[in-house]
Structures are given as structure tokens and as C-alpha cells.
C-alpha positions in Angstrom: 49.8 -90.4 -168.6 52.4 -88.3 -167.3 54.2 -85.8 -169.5 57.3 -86.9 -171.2 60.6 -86.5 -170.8 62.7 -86.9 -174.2 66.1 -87.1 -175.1 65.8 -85.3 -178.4 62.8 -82.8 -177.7 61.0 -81.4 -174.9 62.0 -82.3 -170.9 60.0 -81.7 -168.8 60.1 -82.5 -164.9 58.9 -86.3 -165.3 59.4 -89.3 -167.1 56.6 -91.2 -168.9 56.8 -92.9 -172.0 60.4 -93.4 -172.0 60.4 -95.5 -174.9 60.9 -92.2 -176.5 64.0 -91.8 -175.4 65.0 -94.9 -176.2 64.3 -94.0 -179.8 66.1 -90.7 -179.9 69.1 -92.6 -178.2 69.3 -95.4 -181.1 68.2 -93.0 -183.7 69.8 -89.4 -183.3 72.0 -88.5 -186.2 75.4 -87.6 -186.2 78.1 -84.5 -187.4 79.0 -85.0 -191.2 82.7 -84.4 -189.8 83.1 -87.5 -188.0 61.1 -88.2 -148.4 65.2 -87.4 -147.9 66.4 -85.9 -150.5 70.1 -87.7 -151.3 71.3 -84.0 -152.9 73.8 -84.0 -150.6 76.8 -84.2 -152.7 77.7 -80.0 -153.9 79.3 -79.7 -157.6 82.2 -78.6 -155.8 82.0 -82.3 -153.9 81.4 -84.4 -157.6 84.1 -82.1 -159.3 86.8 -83.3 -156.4 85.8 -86.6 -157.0 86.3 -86.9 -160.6 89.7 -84.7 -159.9 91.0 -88.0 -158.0 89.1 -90.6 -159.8 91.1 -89.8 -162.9 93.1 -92.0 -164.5 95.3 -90.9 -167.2 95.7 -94.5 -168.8 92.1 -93.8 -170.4 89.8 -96.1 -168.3 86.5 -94.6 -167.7 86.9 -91.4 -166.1 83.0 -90.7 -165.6 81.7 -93.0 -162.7 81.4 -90.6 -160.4 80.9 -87.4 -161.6 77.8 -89.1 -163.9 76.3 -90.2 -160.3 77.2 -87.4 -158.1 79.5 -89.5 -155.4 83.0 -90.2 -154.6 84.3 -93.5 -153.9 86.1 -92.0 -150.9 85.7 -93.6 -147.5 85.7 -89.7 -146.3 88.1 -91.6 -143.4 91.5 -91.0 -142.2 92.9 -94.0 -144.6 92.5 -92.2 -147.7 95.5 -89.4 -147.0 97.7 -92.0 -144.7 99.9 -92.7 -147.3 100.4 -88.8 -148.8 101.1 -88.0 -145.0 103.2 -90.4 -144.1 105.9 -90.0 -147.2 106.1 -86.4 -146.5 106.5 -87.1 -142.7 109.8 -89.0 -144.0 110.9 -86.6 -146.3 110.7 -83.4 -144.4 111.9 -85.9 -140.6 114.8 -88.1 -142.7 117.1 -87.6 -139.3 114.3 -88.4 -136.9 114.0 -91.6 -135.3 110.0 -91.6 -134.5 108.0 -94.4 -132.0 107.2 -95.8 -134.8 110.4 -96.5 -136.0 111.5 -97.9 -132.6 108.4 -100.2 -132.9 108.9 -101.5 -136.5 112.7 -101.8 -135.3 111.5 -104.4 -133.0 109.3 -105.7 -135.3 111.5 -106.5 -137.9 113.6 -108.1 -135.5 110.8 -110.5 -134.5 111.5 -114.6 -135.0 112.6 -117.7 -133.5 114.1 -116.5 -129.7 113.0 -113.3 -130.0 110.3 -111.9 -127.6 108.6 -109.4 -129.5 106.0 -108.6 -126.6 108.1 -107.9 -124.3 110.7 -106.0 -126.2 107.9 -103.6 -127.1 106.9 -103.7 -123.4 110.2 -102.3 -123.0 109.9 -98.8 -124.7 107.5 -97.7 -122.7 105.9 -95.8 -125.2 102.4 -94.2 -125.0 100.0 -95.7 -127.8 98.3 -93.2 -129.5 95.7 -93.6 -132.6 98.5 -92.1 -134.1 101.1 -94.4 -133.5 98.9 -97.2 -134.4 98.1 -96.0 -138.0 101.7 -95.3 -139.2 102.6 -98.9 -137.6 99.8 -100.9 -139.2 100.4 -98.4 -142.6 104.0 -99.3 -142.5 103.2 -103.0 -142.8 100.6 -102.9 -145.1 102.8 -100.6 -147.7 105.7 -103.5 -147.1 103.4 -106.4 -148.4 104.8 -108.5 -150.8 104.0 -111.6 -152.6 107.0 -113.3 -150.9 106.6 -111.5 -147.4 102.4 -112.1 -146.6 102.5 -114.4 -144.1 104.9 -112.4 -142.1 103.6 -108.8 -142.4 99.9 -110.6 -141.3 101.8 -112.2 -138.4 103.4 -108.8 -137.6 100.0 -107.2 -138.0 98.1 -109.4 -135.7 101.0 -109.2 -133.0 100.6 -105.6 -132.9 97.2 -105.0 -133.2 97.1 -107.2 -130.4 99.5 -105.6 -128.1 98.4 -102.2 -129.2 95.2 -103.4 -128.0 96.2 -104.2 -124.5 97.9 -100.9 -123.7 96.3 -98.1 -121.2 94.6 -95.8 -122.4 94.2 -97.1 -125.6 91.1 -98.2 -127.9 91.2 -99.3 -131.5 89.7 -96.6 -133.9 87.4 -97.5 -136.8 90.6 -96.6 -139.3 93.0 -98.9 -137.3 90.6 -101.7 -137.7 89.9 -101.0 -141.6 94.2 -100.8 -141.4 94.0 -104.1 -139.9 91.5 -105.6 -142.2 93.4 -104.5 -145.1 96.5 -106.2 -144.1 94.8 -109.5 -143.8 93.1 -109.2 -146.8 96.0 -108.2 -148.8 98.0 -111.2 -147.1 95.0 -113.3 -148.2 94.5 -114.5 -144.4 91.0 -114.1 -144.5 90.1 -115.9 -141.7 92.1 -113.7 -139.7 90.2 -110.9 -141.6 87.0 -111.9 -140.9 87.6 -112.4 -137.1 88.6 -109.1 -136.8 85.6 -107.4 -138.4 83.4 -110.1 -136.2 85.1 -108.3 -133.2 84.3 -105.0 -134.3 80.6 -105.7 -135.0 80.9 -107.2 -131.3 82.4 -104.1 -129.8 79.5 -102.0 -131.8 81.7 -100.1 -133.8 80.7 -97.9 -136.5 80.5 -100.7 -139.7 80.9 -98.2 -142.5 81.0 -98.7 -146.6 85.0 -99.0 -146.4 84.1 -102.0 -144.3 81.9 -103.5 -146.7 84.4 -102.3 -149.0 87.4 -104.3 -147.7 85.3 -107.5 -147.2 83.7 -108.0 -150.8 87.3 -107.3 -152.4 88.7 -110.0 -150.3 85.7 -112.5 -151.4 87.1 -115.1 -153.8 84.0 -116.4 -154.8 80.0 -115.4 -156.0 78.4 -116.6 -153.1 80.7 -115.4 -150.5 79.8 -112.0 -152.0 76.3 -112.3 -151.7 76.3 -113.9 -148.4 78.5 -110.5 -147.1 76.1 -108.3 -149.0 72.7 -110.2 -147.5 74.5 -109.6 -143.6 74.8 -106.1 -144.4 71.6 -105.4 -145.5 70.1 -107.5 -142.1 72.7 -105.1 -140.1 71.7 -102.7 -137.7 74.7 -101.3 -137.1 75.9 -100.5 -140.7 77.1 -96.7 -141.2 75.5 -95.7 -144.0 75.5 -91.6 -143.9 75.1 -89.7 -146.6 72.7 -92.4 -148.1 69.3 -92.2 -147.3 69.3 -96.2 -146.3 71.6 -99.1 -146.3 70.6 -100.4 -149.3 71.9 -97.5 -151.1 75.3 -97.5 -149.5 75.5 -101.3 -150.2 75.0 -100.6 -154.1 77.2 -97.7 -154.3 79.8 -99.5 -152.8 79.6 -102.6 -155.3 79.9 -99.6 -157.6 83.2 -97.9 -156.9 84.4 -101.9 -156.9 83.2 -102.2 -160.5 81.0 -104.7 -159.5 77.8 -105.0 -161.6 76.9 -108.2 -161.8 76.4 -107.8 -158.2 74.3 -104.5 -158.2 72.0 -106.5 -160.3 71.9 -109.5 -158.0 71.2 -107.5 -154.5 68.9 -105.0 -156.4 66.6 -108.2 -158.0 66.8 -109.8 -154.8 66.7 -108.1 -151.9 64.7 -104.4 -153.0 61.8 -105.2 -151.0 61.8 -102.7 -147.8 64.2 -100.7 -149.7 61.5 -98.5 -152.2 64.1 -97.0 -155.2 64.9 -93.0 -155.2 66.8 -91.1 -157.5 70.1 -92.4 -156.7 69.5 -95.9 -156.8 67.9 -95.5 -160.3 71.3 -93.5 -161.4 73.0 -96.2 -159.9 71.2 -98.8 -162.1 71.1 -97.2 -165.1 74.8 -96.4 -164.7 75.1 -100.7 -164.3 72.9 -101.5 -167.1 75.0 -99.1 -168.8 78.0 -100.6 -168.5 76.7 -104.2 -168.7 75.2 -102.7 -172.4 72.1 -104.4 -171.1 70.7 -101.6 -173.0 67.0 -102.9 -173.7 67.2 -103.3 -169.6 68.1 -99.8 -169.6 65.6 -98.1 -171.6 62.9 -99.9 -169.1 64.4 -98.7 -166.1 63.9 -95.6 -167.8 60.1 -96.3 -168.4 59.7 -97.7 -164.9 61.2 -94.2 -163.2 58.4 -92.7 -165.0 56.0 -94.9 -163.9 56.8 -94.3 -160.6 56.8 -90.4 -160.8 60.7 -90.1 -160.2 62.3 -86.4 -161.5 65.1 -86.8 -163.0 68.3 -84.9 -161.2 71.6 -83.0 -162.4 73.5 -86.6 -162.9 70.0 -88.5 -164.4 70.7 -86.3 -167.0 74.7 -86.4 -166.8 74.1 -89.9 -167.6 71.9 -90.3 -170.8 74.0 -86.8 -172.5 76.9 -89.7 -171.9 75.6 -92.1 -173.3 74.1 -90.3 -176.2 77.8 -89.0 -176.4 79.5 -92.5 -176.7 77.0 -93.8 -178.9 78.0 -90.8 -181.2 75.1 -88.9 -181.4 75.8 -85.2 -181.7 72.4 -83.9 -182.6 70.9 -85.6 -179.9 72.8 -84.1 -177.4 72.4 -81.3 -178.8 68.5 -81.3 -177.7 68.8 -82.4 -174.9 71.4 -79.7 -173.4 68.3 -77.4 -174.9 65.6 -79.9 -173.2 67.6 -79.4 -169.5 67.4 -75.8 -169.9 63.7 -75.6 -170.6 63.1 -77.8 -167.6 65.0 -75.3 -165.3 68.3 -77.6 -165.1 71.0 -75.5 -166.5 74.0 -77.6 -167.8 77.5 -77.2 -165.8 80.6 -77.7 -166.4 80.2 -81.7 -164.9 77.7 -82.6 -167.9 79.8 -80.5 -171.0 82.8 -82.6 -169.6 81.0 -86.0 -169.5 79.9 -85.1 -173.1 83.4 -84.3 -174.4 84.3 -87.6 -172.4 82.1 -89.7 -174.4 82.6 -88.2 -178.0 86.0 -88.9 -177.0 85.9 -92.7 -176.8 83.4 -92.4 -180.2 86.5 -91.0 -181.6 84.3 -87.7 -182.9 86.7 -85.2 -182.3 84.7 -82.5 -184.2 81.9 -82.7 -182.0 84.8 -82.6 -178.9 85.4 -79.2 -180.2 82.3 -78.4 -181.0 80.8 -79.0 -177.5 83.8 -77.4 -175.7 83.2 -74.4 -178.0 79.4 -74.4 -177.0 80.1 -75.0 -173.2 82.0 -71.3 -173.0 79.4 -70.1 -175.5 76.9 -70.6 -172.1 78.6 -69.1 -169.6 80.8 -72.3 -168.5 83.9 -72.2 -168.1 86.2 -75.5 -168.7 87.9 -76.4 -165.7 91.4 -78.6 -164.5 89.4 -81.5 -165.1 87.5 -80.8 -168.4 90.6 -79.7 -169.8 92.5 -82.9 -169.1 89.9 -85.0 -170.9 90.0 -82.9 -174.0 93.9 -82.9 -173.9 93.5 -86.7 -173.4 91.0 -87.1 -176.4 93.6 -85.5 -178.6 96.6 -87.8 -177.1 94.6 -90.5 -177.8 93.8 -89.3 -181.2 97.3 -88.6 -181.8 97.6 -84.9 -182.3 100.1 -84.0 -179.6 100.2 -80.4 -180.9 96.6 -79.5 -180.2 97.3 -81.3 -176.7 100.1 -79.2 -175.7 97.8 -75.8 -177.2 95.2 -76.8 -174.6 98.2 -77.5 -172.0 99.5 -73.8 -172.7 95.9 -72.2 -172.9 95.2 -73.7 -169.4 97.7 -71.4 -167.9 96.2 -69.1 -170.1 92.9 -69.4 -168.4 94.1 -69.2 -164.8 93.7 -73.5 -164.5 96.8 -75.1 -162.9 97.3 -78.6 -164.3 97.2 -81.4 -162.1 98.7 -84.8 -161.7 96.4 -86.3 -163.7 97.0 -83.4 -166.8 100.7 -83.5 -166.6 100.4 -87.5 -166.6 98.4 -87.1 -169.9 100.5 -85.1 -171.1 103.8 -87.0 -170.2 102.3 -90.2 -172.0 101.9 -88.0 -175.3 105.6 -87.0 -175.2 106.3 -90.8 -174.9 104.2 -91.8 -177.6 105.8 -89.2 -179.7 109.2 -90.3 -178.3 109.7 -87.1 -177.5 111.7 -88.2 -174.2 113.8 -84.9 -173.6 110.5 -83.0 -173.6 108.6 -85.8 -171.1 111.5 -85.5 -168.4 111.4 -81.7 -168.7 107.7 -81.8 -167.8 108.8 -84.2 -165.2 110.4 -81.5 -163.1 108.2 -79.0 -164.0 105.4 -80.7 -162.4 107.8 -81.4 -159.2 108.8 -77.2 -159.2 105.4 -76.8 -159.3 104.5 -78.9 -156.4 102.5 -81.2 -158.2 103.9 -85.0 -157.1 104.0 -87.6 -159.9 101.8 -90.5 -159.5 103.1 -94.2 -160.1 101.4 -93.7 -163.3 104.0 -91.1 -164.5 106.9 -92.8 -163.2 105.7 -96.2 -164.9 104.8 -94.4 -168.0 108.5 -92.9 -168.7 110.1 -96.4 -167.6 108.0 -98.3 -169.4 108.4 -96.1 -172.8 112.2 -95.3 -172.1 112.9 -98.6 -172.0 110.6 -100.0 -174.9 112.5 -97.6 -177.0 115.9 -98.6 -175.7 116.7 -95.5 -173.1 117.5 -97.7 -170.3 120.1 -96.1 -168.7 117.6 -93.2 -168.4 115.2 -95.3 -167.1 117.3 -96.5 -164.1 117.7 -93.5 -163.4 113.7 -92.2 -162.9 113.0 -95.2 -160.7 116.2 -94.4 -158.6 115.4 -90.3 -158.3 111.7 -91.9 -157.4 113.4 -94.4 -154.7 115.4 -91.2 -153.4 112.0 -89.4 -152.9 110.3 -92.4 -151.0 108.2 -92.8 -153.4 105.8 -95.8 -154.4 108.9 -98.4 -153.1 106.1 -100.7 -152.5 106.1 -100.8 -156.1 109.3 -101.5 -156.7 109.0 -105.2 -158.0 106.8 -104.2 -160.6 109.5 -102.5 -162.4 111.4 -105.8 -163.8 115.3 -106.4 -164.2 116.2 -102.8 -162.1 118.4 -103.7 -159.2 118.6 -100.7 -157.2 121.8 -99.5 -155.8 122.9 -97.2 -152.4 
């Protein structure tokens, strides 16, 4: 028998008898007051990733840091959208290509030859080009406007196709694909990714990405998953194989019922490393299969598995959510002892999840114990303790934390002033939210939808709705987030 790791005593560098920590889970008491190696992913990398996998309406903020990857594609599609609105802003005056094109487009119908009036502008395609076009349309999808924006898609793609010098990128495919998906002509969909697996491009974990959000059903799922495994041209760097790429992708979708499927059914050829086993205890995890859980410990034992920075990120987390203080506790001594010295990344996950128990004593305790050892609390780790107290009610301790950050040299973010601005509306304490409104904007810092929808939402719910006109109109003005428009119900805007 190996030697044991424990949750509440000794860790050393393998798990064994992990029924052990199974006990000190369930068991741990609580504060009276309430081959390749797949380390490819830097703390700087995780931190990023939980930075802008936040979300400040209090959904789980973990998921990535816990496993050490980002849901980003790491492709040109994740900063269209940023790039594009600022393009506008800064060029209101200019009249681009891609306005002539969309021009035309807009135009097209019944007697109108939209070929051959693009034909006409003699314009040079560029990859460029292409993605603002295909952007454009996507961003003006609509439930009343889908068939239209896909036939506007597929006309363009088309003709873009055709042009000299010109070859469809990877991005303007995913674009594409997106479109149809969101248009919910999937057949159309589907023939384009069949035509880039023809024309051997790069099939990456966007792609896979793209087609099991468009699956309506179970077993169109699976059947997607099962041709990606058999794929021989699936993308799957920075994963040491496929299979791994396929479960982290059915991860960042929130889709566990899946992991569980493809992992029961299709893990022979693919031998289990670290990061898959994150990956499934993360699942069981959330599925609170927790007896499941405690196995998979027992069987990464077995197998002689060490456990990594985000093994451990993920059992202080859930020893944190299931309130156990003193456990914790240990086991920040156990990683020590075992030459794994806690960050920043595991003190915030711990804060995180005595946050959702509601133990705020043990919030401050741990953020007190994290600078006692060196760390200091970062952008992130300070929005989820300002969010703890929001969600506990006590703005005044949020807005201490808010003023210390300056303190301590840490600019909020979107994500912090967000937090912040849905305390102030809690608190009806509207004059104070707008303030922070445009100190976030002098500061650089863009709202998010979230921090427009938040003000509306409140301002209106508590009868402000003059002022609340008046934030989606200023966000209208900015060319910002029009595609969401028709969410906000009963504003007509104006010119």
C-alpha cells in the first residue's frame, strides 16, 4: 500500500486509501462563529481565466481556476466583438468595405441581385473583411430575423468564397457555423463543418464546441462526441490527447451528464492523467455524486497518480462549501509539507466556497491567513470576498474592501465594479450605483450587459423608470450590447 494522502492530516505525494479523505471531508468540524505532462497552463494563464470567467450574478465562479484551463478558444473570435465596437466608436464617419457589403446586403430580396451588386465593388476580400461581415450578421440575429441573417450568411460565405485570392480561415468557418447554429439551420450548419473536415482544416475544441450547443437532443450529442473521438484531424493542443480536449469541452458547456457518458464509454485507448481525473472529480462534484467521488479518489491512488496544484484546488473547495473550516485548515498545512505551497488561486477558491456555506467568519479568517503566508489577495480574490459580503448583505464591509483595493495597488475590474453596482441596487442606493457607473467608464473599465441590465432591472423595479431609459439609451449611444436590446421590455428607443 502506497502512502496516503489525507485531507485532514498528512499529504504526502500519492494517493492510497482515499477513503480517508472521504472521512475527513464528511467529518471535519466547523468555526463556533458560523508521459506529457498537461502543466501547461502558468498561474498567470488560470488567474486570466477566472478574471473573465467571472460572473457577478453569483453562478459558480470556480470552474476553471479549480482545473487550471480557460474555456477560451485562444482564436480570433473571442475579441471580435470588443474590436469591432471600438472600430465604430473611434471610425463613426467612416464608411468601411464592410459597410458597403452589408449595404448591399441589407438591400437583398425579391429583384435584387445580391451577387452581382457585390461583384460590383470590386473590393479585395481579406480574412478581415470576412470576419466583420459574418460578425455583423451574427450580432444582428434575432428571433424574428433567423432565417434571413442565415440566408445572408450563406450568400456571403459563398461569394466570399469564390473571390481571388481568398481562402476561408478556421475563424470564418467557426463565424459561419455560429450563425447557423444560432439561426437553428442546422443542416446548413452541419454542411459546412462536413466541408471543412473535407478541405482538412484544423477541427479544433470551438468546433466541437459550436456543434454540441447546437444538438437538440442526447443522442445527437453522443453521436458528435463518438466522430470526434474516431477523428484524425481534431486540434487538440494543449491537451495531451483528444479525449481530453473532448471532456474539457463538455465542461466549459456545463455538460456533465455527458462527461460521464463519453468517459464510461469510450476511455479505452485513452489511459486517464491528472487532468482528466480533475476533470471528473470536478463532474462528480457538481452532479453531488459524492460516493462516486470519493472512489475516483481511491482509484487515482490506485493507479499511482500525484496529485497537482488544482487536485488540491478542488477538495480545499469542496471542503470549503461543505463548511468545513478545520479541515481546510489541515490540509493548506498538508500541501505545504508535501512541497505544494498554496497561492493565491487555492485561498480564493476557499473564500469562494465558505462564501456560498454562508460562513463568513471563516471568509475572513482565511483571507486574514492567506496574507499571513506571503499571498497577496489579488483583482480577483477581492471581488469574491466583496461579493460574499453583498450577498451577505453588509454593503459597508463591501465598499471597505472596494476602497482597500486601491489601497493595495489592485484596480477593480468589470467584474468588481459589477458586484459592487448590484450592492448599491440592493441597497437602493441608486445615486451612488450611477456614480460608480461613470467612474468605471473614467477609468476605462467598459460595463458589461450585466451592469447595464442590473441598474435597469433595479431602477425600474423600484419605480426609477425615467432613469432607466435613460442608461439603455447612453448604452445604445456607445454601441453597446444593441443586440440585446429586446431583452430590455417596454423601452422604445428614440433618435
Amino acid at each position: 500500500m502506497n502512502s496516503m494522502v489525507l485531507l485532514g492530516r498528512r499529504i504526502n505525494l500519492r494517493f492510497s486509501n482515499c477513503r480517508c479523505i472521504s472521512r475527513f471531508i464528511c467529518d471535519g468540524s466547523s468555526f463556533r462563529n458560523n508521459g506529457d505532462k498537461n502543466e501547461v497552463f502558468s498561474d498567470e494563464e488560470v488567474k486570466r481565466s477566472l478574471v473573465f470567467g467571472f460572473d457577478s450574478d453569483g453562478k459558480d465562479i470556480v470552474e476553471e481556476i479549480l482545473l487550471g484551463v480557460s474555456s477560451s478558444s485562444n482564436e480570433d473570435e473571442e475579441n471580435d466583438e470588443e474590436y469591432f465596437l471600438l472600430k465604430r466608436r473611434l471610425l463613426p464617419d467612416y464608411v468601411s468595405d464592410t459597410d458597403r457589403v452589408f449595404k448591399i446586403l441589407q438591400q437583398d430580396g425579391i429583384g435584387f441581385n445580391t451577387i452581382l451588386e457585390l461583384n460590383n465593388l470590386g473590393l479585395s476580400v481579406s480574412n478581415k473583411l470576412v470576419r466583420e461581415v459574418l460578425l455583423w450578421i451574427l450580432k444582428s440575429v434575432n428571433h424574428t430575423n433567423k432565417l434571413r441573417c442565415a440566408r445572408l450568411a450563406y450568400k456571403f460565405f459563398r461569394w466570399s468564397a469564390q473571390q481571388d485570392n481568398y481562402r476561408h480561415t478556421t475563424n470564418a468557418y467557426h463565424l459561419a457555423m455560429k450563425i447557423f447554429a444560432d439561426c437553428q439551420v442546422l443542416n446548413v450548419m452541419k454542411k459546412v463543418y462536413y466541408e471543412m473536415t473535407e478541405n482538412n482544416y484544423q477541427i479544433t475544441a470551438r468546433t466541437f464546441n459550436i456543434l454540441i450547443s447546437a444538438c437538440g437532443e442526447v443522442r445527437s450529442a453522443r453521436s458528435t462526441i463518438e466522430s470526434f473521438i474516431k477523428s484524425e484531424n481534431f486540434h487538440h493542443r494543449p491537451f495531451k490527447h483528444s479525449f481530453n480536449a473532448i471532456l474539457h469541452s463538455l465542461l466549459v458547456m456545463n455538460q456533465y451528464q455527458l462527461i460521464e457518458w463519453a468517459y464510461k464509454e469510450k476511455r479505452n485507448g485513452f489511459p486517464p492523467d491528472i487532468l482528466t481525473y480533475n476533470i471528473l472529480l470536478w463532474t462528480k462534484y457538481r452532479l453531488e455524486n459524492f460516493d462516486q467521488f470519493y472512489a475516483l479518489l481511491e482509484e487515482m491512488g490506485r493507479n499511482g497518480f500525484v496529485p497537482d496544484v488544482h487536485t488540491y484546488n478542488i477538495l480545499l473547495h469542496v471542503c470549503a462549501k461543505a463548511n468545513k473550516p478545520v479541515t481546510v485548515l489541515q490540509q493548506l498545512n498538508d500541501m505545504k509539507n508535501a512541497g505544494c505551497d498554496p497561492s493565491v488561486l487555492h485561498f480564493t477558491s476557499i473564500i469562494d466556497g465558505f462564501g456560498r456555506a454562508g460562513n463568513l467568519f471563516a471568509c475572513e479568517h482565511f483571507f486574514k491567513e492567506m496574507i499571513k503566508t506571503g499571498c497577496l489577495p489579488d483583482v480577483v480574490c477581492y471581488t469574491v470576498l466583496i461579493r460574499v459580503y453583498i450577498e451577505a448583505g453588509d454593503l459597508e464591509k463591501a465598499q471597505g474592501k472596494f476602497d482597500e483595493m486601491f489601497v493595495k495597488g489592485q484596480l477593480p475590474n468589470v467584474f468588481t465594479y459589477s458586484t459592487m453596482i448590484r450592492g448599491l441596487c440592493i441597497a437602493e442606493r441608486f445615486d451612488e450605483a450611477l456614480t460608480m457607473l461613470e467612474e468605471m467608464e473614467s477609468r476605462g473599465c467598459n460595463p458589461n450587459f450585466v451592469v447595464y441590465s442590473t441598474l435597469v432591472y433595479n431602477m425600474r423595479k423600484a419605480g426609477r423608470l425615467v432613469e432607466a431609459d435613460e442608461i439603455i439609451r447612453q448604452m445604445v449611444e456607445k454601441g453597446r450590447y444593441t443586440h440585446h436590446l429586446s431583452e430590455f421590455k417596454m423601452y422604445k428607443y428614440r433618435r
